[in-house]
DRENMARZA-822670 format. One record per residue (C-alpha): residue number from 1; chain; x, z, y. Coordinates in nm, 2 decimals, m for minus. Example, Ala and Ser with C-alpha at 12.3 -4.5 7.8 and 13.67 -1.06 7.14 Angstrom:
2
R	k	c	east	up	north
R	1	A	1.23	0.78	m0.45
R	2	A	1.37	0.71	m0.11
END
This chain:
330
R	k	c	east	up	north
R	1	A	0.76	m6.73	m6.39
R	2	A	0.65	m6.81	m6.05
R	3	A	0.28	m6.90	m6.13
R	4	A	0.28	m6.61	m6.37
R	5	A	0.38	m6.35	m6.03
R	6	A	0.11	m6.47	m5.82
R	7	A	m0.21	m6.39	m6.02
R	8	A	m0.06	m6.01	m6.10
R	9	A	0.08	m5.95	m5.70
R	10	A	m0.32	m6.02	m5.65
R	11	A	m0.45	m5.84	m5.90
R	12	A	m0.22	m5.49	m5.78
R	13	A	m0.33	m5.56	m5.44
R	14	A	m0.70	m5.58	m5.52
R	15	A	m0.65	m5.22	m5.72
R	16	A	m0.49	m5.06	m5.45
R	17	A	m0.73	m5.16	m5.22
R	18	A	m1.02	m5.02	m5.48
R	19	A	m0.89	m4.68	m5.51
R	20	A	m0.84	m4.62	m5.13
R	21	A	m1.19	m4.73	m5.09
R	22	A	m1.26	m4.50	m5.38
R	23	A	m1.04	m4.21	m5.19
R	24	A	m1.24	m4.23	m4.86
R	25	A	m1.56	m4.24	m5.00
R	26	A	m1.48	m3.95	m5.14
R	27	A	m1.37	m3.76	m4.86
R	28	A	m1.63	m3.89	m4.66
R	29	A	m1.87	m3.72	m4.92
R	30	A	m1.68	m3.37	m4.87
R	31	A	m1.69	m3.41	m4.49
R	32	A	m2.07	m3.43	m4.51
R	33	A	m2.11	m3.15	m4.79
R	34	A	m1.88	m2.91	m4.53
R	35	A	m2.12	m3.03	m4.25
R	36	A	m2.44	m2.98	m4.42
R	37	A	m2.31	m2.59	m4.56
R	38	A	m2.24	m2.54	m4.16
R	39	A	m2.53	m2.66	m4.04
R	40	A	m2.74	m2.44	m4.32
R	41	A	m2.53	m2.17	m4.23
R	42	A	m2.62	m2.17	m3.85
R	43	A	m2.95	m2.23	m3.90
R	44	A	m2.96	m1.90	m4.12
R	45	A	m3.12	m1.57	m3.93
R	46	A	m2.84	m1.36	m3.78
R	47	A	m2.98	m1.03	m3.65
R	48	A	m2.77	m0.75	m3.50
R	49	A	m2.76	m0.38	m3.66
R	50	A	m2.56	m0.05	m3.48
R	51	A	m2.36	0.12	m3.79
R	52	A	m2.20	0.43	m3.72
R	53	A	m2.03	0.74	m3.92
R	54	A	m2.14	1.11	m3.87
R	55	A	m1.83	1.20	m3.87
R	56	A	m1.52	1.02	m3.68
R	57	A	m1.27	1.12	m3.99
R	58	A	m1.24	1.20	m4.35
R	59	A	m1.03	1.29	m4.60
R	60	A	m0.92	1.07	m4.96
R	61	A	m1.23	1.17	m5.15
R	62	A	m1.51	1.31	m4.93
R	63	A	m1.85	1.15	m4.92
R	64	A	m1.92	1.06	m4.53
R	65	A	m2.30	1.01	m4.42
R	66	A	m2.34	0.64	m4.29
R	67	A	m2.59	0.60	m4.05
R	68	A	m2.76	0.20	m4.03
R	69	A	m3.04	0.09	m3.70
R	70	A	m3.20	m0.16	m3.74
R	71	A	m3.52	m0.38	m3.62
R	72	A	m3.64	m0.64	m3.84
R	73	A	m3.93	m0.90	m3.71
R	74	A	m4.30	m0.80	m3.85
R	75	A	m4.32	m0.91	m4.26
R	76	A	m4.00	m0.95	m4.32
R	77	A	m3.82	m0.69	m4.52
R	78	A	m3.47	m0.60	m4.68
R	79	A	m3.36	m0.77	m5.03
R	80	A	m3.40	m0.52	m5.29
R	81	A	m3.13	m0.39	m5.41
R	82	A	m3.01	m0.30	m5.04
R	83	A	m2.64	m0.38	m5.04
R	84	A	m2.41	m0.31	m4.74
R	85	A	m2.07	m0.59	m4.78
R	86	A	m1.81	m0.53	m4.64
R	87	A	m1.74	m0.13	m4.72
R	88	A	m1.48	m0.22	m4.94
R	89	A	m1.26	0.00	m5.05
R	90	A	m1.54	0.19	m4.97
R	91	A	m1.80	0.27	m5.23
R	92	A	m2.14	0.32	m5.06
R	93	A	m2.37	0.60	m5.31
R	94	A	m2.71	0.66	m5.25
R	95	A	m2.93	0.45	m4.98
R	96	A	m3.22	0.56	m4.86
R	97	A	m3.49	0.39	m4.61
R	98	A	m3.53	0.56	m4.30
R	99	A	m3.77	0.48	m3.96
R	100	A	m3.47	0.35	m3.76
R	101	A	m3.29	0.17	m4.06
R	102	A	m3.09	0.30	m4.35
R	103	A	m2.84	0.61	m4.46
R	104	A	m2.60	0.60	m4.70
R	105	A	m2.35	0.82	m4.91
R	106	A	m2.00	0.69	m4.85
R	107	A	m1.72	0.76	m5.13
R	108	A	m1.41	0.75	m4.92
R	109	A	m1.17	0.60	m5.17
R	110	A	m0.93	0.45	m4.94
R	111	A	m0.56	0.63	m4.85
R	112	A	m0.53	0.46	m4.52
R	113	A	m0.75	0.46	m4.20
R	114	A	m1.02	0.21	m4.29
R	115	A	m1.17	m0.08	m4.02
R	116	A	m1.40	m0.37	m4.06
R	117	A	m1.46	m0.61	m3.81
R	118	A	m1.85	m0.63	m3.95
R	119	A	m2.07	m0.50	m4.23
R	120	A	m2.36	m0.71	m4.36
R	121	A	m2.73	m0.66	m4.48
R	122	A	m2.95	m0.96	m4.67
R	123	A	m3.28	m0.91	m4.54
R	124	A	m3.60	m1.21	m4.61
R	125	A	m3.77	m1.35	m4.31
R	126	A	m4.16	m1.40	m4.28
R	127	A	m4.13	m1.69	m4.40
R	128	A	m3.94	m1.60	m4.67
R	129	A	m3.57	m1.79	m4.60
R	130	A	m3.27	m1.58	m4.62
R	131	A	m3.13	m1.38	m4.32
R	132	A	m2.84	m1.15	m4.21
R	133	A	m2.81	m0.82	m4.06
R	134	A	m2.48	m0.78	m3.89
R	135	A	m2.31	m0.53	m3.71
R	136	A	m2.02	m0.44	m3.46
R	137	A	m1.69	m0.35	m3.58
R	138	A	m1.61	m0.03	m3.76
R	139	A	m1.37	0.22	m3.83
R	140	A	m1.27	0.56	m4.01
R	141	A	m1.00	0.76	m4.00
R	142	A	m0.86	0.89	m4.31
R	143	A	m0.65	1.17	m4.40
R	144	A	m0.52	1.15	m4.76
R	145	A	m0.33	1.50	m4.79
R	146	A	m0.05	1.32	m4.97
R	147	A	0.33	1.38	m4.86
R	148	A	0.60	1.11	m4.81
R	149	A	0.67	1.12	m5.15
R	150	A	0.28	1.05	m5.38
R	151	A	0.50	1.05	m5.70
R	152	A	0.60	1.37	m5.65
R	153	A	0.22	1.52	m5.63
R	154	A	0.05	1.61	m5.96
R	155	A	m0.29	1.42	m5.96
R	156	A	m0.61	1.60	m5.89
R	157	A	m0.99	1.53	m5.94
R	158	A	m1.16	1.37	m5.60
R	159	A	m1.39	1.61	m5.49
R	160	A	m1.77	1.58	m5.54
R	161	A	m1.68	1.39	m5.86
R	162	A	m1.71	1.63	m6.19
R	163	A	m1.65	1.49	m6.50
R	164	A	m1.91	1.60	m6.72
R	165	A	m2.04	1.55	m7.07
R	166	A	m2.32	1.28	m7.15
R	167	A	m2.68	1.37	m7.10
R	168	A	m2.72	1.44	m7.42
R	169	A	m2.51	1.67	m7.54
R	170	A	m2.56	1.83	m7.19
R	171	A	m2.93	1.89	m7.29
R	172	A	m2.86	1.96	m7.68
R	173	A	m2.88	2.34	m7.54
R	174	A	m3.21	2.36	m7.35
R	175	A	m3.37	2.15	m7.60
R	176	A	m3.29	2.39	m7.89
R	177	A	m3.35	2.69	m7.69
R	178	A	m3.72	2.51	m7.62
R	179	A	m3.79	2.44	m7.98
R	180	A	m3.63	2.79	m8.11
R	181	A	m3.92	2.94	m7.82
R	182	A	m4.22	2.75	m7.89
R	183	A	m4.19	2.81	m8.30
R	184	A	m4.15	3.20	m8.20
R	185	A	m4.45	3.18	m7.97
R	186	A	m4.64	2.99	m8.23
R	187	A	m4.56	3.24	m8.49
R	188	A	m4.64	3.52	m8.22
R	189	A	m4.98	3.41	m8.17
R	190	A	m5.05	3.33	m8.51
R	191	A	m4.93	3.67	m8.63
R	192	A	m5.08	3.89	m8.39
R	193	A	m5.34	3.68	m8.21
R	194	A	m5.61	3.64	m8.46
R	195	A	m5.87	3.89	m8.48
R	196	A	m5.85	3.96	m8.08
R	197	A	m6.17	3.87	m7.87
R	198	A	m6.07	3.74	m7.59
R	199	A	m6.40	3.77	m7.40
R	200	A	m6.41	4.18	m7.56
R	201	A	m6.41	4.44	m7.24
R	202	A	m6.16	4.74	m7.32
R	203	A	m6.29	4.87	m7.62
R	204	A	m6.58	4.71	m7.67
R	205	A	m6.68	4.59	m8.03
R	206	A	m6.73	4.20	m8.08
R	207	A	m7.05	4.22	m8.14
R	208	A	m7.12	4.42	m7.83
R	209	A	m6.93	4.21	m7.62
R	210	A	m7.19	3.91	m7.77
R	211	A	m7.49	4.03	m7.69
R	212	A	m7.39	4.14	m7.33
R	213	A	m7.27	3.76	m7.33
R	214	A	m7.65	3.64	m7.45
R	215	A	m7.81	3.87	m7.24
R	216	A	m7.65	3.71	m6.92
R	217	A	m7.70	3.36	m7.04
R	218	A	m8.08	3.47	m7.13
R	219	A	m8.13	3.60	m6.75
R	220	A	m7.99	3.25	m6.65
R	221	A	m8.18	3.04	m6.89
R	222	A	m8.53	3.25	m6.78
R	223	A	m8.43	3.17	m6.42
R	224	A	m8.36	2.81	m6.45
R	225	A	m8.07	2.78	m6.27
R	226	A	m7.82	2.68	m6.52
R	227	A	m7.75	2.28	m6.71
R	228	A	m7.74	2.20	m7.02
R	229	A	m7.40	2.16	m7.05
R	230	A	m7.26	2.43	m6.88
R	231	A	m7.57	2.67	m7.14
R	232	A	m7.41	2.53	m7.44
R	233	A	m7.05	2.57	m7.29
R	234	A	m7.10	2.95	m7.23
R	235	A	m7.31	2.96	m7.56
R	236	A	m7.06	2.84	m7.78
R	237	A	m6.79	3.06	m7.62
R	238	A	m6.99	3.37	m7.73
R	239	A	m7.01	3.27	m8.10
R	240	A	m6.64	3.16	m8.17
R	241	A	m6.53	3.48	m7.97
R	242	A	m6.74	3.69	m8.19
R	243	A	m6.64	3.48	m8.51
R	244	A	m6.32	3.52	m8.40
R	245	A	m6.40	3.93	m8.39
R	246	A	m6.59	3.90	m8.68
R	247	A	m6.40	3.72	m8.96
R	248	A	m6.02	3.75	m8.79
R	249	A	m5.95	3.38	m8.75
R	250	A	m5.90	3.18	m8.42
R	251	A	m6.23	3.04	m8.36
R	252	A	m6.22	3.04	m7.98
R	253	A	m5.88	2.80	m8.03
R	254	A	m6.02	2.56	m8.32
R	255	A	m6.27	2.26	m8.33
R	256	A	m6.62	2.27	m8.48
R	257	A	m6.45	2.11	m8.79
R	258	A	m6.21	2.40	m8.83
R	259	A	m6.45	2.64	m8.82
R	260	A	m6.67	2.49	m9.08
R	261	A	m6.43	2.53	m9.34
R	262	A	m6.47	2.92	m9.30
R	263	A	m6.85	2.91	m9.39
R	264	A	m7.04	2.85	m9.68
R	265	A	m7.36	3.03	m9.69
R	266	A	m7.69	2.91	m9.55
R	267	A	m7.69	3.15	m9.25
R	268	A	m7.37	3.04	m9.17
R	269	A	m7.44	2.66	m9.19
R	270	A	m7.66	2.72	m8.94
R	271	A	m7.41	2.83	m8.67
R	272	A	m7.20	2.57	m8.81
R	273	A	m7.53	2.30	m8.72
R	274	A	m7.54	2.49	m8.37
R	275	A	m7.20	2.45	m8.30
R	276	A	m7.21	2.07	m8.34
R	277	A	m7.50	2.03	m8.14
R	278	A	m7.36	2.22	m7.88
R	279	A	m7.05	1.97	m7.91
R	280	A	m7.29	1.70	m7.86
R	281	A	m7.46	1.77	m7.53
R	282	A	m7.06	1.91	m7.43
R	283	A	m6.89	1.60	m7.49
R	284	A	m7.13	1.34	m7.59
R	285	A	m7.33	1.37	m7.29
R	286	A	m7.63	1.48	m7.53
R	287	A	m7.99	1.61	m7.39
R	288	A	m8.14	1.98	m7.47
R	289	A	m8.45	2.09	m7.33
R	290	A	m8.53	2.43	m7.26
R	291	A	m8.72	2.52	m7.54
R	292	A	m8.39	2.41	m7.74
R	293	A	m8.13	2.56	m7.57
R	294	A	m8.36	2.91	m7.61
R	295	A	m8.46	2.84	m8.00
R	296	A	m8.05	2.81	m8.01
R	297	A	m7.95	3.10	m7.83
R	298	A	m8.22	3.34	m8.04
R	299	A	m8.07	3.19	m8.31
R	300	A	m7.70	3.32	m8.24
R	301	A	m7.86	3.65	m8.13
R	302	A	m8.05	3.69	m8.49
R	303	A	m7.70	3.60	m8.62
R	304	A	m7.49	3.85	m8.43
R	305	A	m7.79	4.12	m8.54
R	306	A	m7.77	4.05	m8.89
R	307	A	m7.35	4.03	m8.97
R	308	A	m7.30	4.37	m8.69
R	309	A	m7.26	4.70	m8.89
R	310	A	m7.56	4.86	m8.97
R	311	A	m7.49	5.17	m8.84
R	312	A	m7.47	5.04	m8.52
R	313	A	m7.76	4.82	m8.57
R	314	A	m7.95	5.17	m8.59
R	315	A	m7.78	5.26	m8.26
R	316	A	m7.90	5.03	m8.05
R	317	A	m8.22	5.00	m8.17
R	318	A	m8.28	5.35	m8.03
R	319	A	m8.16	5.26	m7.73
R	320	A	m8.41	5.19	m7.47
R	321	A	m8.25	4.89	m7.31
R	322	A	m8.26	4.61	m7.61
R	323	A	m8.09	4.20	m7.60
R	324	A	m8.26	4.02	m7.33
R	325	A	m8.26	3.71	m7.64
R	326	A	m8.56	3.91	m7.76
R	327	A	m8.74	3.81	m7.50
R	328	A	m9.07	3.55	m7.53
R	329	A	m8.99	3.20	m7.52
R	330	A	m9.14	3.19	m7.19
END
């Protein structure tokens, strides 16, 4: 039994002594993690920051204005989201940016007088490590209305805080009320807008109003002092408006495309032809010489003389003063 004693006494002693080693390596390995964390820690930028309330008290509910000055070294900036720790129980709102720092809204949620002995800010350095704004202690006085006895108050709503329906069904209203005014406005127009000329003087007839229109762009066209693009803009604005006068349907408000579709006669292909090429040198950044631009604007001129009424065709062929897009080609 004796030789049997020995060899096991060892063994338990050589165990022991394995998990002490075992324990102290361990806490040895802690000791150095805790030391390292410090030394991280000190190592991190501290920077100081003056925090102050507008106002010196509040009461259990009111939003206070939080005023934050601060100077941080050139290229660094703030972590994004700005978040101020330490409020709690304080709710900090809305933050904006400001030249000497920050203001925020404060929801003052607290029943009792409220301190901190610091608030903090994460900010990244120019070289882009982590650092810490930190400020002096603070403090708030607050009222909270209530009497010795909360139980026996009814609750209430905190003020500035409205409970209100989702977005949604808050905007269910205006968006039917816009839908229910556009349809009425379309059928407006469409009922009662067709057939007016919009370039018509008083009580001037379309076709009167169309030939004053080529007259003036005839004057510019003999004086040179008008582009291509802007000719054909003006041109094609005098036809659709006297279409428009002419045959009752929107022409000044619909595409070349549109138009076609009212017209199937060969005098009336050809406005349709001279309303694409207009659109050409309009939008495609086409060319028209001058001999084009004045074969095209005799052309709507012989158009507007041969769909007017022919009594007042008569008319103004008595009268002394006759379309300028008579004139020579020269």
């Amino acid at each position: 039994m004796k030789s049997f004693g020995r060899p096991f006494t060892c063994f338990s002693s050589l165990a022991l002594c394995s998990i002490l080693t075992l324990g102290l390596f361990f806490c040895g390995f802690c000791q150095a993690n805790q030391k390292a964390d410090e030394q991280s820690l000190e190592q991190e930028l501290v920077l100081p920051f003056e925090a102050a309330f507008k106002a010196e008290g509040a009461n259990t509910g009111d939003w206070v204005d939080l005023e934050i000055g601060f100077s941080l070294p050139k290229a660094a900036r703030l972590e994004e989201p700005v978040i101020i720790q330490g409020l709690s129980p304080l709710t900090a709102g809305q933050i904006k940016l400001t030249r000497r720092g920050l203001t925020a809204k404060v929801l003052v949620n607290s029943l009792e007088d409220w301190s901190t002995d610091y608030l903090t800010i994460a900010f990244i350095d120019p070289q882009g490590q982590p650092g810490i704004l930190k400020s002096q202690p603070l403090a708030l006085k607050v009222a909270s209305g209530l009497p010795d006895d909360p139980a026996a108050v009814p609750p209430r709503p905190i003020r500035g805080i409205e409970q209100i329906r989702p977005w949604h069904k808050r905007l269910a209203p205006l968006f039917v009320a816009l839908v229910v005014a556009g349809v009425a406005l379309f059928l407006i127009k469409r009922l009662f807008g067709a057939g007016k000329n919009p370039m018509a003087l008083g009580g001037e007839k379309p076709h009167e109003t169309a030939l004053k229109g080529l007259n003036r762009l005839s004057l510019k066209l003999a004086q040179g002092n008008i582009e291509p693009k802007a000719f054909y803009f003006e041109l094609s604005l005098v036809l659709r408006a006297y279409l428009e006068g002419l045959r009752g349907f929107p022409a000044v408000r619909m595409t070349s495309q549109e138009i076609a579709a009212f017209f199937s006669d060969s005098t009336d292909r050809r406005v349709v032809e001279l309303l694409f090429a207009a659109d050409a040198v309009k939008f495609a950044k086409g060319a028209a010489s001058a001999l084009a631009m004045r074969d095209h604007l005799d052309m709507v001129g012989e158009f507007v003389k041969s769909t007017m009424p022919k009594e007042q065709e008569a008319k103004d062929g008595n009268k002394q003063e006759k379309p300028v897009v008579e004139a020579s080609h020269g």
